[in-house]
N, C-alpha and C positions, 0 to 999 in steps of 0.2 A: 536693538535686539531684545528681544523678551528674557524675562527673570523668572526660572523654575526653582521648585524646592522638589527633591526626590531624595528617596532614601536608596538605600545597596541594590544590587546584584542578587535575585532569586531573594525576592522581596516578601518579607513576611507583614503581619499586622503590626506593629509599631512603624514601619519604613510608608506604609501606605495611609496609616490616618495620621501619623506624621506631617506628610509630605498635605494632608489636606487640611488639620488643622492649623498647621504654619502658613499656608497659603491666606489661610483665612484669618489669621491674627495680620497678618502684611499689608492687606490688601487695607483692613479694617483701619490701621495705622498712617496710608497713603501713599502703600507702595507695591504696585501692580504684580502680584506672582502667580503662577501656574503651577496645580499641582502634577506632579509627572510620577511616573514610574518604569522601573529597569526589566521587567518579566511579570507574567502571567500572575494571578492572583489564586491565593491558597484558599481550599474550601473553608476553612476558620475565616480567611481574610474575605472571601465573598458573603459567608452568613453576617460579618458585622454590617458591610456596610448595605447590606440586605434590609437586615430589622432595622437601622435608624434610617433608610429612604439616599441612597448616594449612592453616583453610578463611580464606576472606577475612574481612576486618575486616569490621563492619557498615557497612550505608553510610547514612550520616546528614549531612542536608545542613544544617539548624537549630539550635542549639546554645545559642539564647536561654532564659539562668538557671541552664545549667549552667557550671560550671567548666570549663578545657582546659589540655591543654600544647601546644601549635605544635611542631609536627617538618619540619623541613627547608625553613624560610621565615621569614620577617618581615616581608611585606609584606600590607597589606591588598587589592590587587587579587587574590593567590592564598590569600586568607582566606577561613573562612565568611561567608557574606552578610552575616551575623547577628551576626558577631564583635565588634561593640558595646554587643550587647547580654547576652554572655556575659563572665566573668571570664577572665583569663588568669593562672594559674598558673604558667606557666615557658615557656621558648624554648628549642630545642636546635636546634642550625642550623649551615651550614657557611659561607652565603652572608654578601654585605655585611649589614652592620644595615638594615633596611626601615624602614617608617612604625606598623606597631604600637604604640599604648600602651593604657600601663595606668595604671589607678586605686587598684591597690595594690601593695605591693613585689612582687616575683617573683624566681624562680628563672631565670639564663639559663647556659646552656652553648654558648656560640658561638668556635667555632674556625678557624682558617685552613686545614685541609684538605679530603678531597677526595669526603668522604661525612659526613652526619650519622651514620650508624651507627657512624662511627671514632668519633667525639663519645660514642657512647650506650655505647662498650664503654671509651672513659677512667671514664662514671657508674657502669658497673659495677665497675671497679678499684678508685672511690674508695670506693666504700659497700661493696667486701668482698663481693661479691654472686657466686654462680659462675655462668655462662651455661651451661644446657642445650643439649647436642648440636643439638638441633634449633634451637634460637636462633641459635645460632653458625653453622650452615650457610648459614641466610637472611642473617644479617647478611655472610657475607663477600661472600655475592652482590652483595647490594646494593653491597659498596664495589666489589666487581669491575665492577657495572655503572658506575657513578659515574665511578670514575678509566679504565675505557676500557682494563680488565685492564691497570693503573700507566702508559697512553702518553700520558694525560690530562697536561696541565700546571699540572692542580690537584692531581696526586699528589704527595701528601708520605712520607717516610717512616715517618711514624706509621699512614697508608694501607697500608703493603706490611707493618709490623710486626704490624699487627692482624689481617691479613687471614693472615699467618702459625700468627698465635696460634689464631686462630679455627678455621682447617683441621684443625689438631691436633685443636680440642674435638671438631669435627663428625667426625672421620675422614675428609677428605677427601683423597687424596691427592696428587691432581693438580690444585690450585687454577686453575690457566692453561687446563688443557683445559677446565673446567666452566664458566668465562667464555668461551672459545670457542663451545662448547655454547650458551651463552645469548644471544649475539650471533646464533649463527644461525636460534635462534629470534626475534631483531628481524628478522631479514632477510629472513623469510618474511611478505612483504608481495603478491604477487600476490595477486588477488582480491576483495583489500581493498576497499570504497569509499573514493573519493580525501577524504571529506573526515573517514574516521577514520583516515587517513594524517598529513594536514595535524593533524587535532588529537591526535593518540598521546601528543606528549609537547611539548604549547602553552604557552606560559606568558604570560600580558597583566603589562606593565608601565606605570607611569606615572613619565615623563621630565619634571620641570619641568612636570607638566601636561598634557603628549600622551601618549597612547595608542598604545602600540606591543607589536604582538603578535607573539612567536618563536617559532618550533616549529622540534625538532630528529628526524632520522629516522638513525640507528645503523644501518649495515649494515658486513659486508665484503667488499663489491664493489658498487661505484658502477652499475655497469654491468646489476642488475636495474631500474633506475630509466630505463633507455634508453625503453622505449615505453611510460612512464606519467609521463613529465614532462613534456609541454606538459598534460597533466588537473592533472597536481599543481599547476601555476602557475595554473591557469584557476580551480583551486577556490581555491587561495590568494588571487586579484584578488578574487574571489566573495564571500569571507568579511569580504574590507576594506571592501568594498563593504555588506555585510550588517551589519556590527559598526562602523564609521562611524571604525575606526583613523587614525590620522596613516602608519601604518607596520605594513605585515606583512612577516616574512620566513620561509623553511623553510631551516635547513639540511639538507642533504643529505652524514651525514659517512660520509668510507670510513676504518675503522679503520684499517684497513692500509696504506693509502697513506696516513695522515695528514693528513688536508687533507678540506675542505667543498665542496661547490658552493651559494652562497648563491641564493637566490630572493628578489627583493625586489620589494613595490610600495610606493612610498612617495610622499607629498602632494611631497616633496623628490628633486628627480632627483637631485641632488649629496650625497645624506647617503653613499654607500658610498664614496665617494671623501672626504668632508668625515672619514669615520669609521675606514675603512682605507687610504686614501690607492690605489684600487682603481678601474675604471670599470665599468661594466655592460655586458652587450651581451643586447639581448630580456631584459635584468630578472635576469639572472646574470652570477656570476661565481664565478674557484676562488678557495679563499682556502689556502692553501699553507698547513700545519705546524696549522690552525684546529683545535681538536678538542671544544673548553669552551665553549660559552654564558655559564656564569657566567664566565669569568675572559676570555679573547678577543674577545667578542660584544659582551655588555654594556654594563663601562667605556667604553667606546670610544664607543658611544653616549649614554651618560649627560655625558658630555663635550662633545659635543656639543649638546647639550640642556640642558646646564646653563647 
């Protein structure tokens, strides 16, 4: 059976040049992998692999009998359906440890920073492997997307050294402007239907057993969101309603002024306040200096829930 590497469920830019730079460290190594992925490609995750020349991974939603490597997760709710019925082979992740296991040893690479591609260019350092121009471009992307061009407070400096290193390979010059660049392509969100807004970049988690679904929207300037945010919220109630959650939220983050507008509908009117010590007014609220999901959002709620 064939050996994939795919990242989550409503797959962003790190899950998809992930899933392609792992492929291509494996293969380089001598060991045959396919890059895959779980859902449709984001216009940020189409511009990257646009400018460096690379079509999209396959998209393959079933995985039973074959082997994998999990790129940029560990949790079974943003796994294949299927992922029990397939082997796992190794983890390369940025995130907490999830609920994943396995039945035989495996390979993990999980670190505390602020993109799994930082993760996958340590795998190339240690196996001696040289990153192609073109690899190297996508991957710095990806970390530019991830750490929020470094204002992320997931950004480490292994983030800004890589993403250095990496510029050199690709010939990039201007690494700040090209994550400008791609940010603005998140921000061209007009036209959009509001409920491939709400899901762009979704993630379902399970808290102690409840279901709680977050999605985040990247721009910079808040203020395209002025006369499509009471839709955003109505599809957001929509979809809690639809999918039967304890909890949905959308960030709404503006890079530049650093900070969120949360949208929340939750079975618990007191969880934003129980979780950021915060109150809501019509189901929002800012949340000052917010920029990370994994690392601001989550905890906080798992805490809660635990």
């Amino acid at each position: 059976m064939s050996i994939y590497a795919v990242g989550h469920k409503v797959p962003d830019s790190d899950s998809i040049v992930g899933a392609i730079a792992l492929s291509y460290l494996k293969n380089q190594i001598g060991e045959e992998v396919i890059p895959a992925r779980l859902g449709e490609l984001s216009p940020e995750t189409q511009f990257i692999i646009d400018k460096f020349g690379f079509d999209a991974p396959e998209l393959k939603l079933s995985y039973a009998g074959h082997s994998l490597y999990i790129v940029d997760h560990s949790d079974i709710a943003l796994a294949p359906d299927d992922i029990d019925q397939a082997t796992i082979l190794g983890i390369v992740d940025h995130h907490k440890l999830g609920d994943l296991t396995s039945d035989t040893p495996l390979e993990c690479w999980i670190r505390p920073v602020g993109c799994s591609n930082t993760v996958i260019k340590m795998m190339y350092d240690f196996h001696q492997v040289a990153i192609p121009k073109d690899i190297a471009g996508i991957m710095l992307c990806a970390i530019l997307s991830d750490t929020v061009i470094f204002k992320s407070p997931t950004c480490t400096t292994a983030d800004i050294r890589c993403v250095e290193v990496l510029a050199e390979i690709a010939g990039v010059e201007d690494f700040k402007a090209l994550g400008m660049e791609m940010f603005e392509v998140k921000s061209a969100v007009l036209d959009t239907p509001m409920r491939d807004l709400v899901m762009r970049d979704f993630k379902n988690f399970y808290m102690n057993g409840t279901h709680i679904g977050i999605g985040q929207l990247e721009v910079i300037d808040l203020s395209i969101f002025d006369e499509m945010k009471a839709d955003l919220a109505a599809d957001l109630a929509k979809l809690k309603q639809e999918e039967g959650q304890h909890t949905v939220m959308l960030l709404l983050t503006d890079i530049m002024k650093e900070g969120s507008e949360l949208i929340i509908y939750s079975d618990d009117e007191q969880l934003v306040e129980k979780a950021y010590g915060k109150s809501t007014t019509d189901n929002k609220v800012w949340l000052e200096g917010v920029l990370s999901r994994k690392k601001q959002i989550v905890p906080q709620l798992q805490q809660v829930f635990a």
